[in-house]
Residue, then its C-alpha position, 0 to 999 in steps of 0.5 A: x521240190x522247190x517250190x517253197x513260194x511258187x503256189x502254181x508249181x506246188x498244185x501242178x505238181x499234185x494234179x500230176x501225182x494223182x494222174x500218176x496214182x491213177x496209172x499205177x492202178x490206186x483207187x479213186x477214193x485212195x487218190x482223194x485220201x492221199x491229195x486230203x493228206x497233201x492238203x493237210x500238209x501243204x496249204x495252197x493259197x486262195x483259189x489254187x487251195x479248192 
């Protein structure tokens, strides 16, 4: 994925991932745990990051 310094790509991207995590059946407590880890490894700026 390139979005190294594109913060809008990276949070779009994630909203698509548990709307995908959602489809395939996960849980919604497993979509917040793994969107937590994301947030771990992958710092949004300011307003994108909340």
């Amino acid at each position: 994925m390139k979005s190294k310094n594109d913060a809008t790509r990276r949070y779009q991207w994630k909203l698509i991932l548990a709307k995908r995590l959602y489809q395939k059946g996960y849980t919604r407590q497993d979509v917040i745990n793994l969107i937590r880890f994301l947030d771990w490894l992958i710092v949004l700026p300011g307003e994108l990051g909340k």
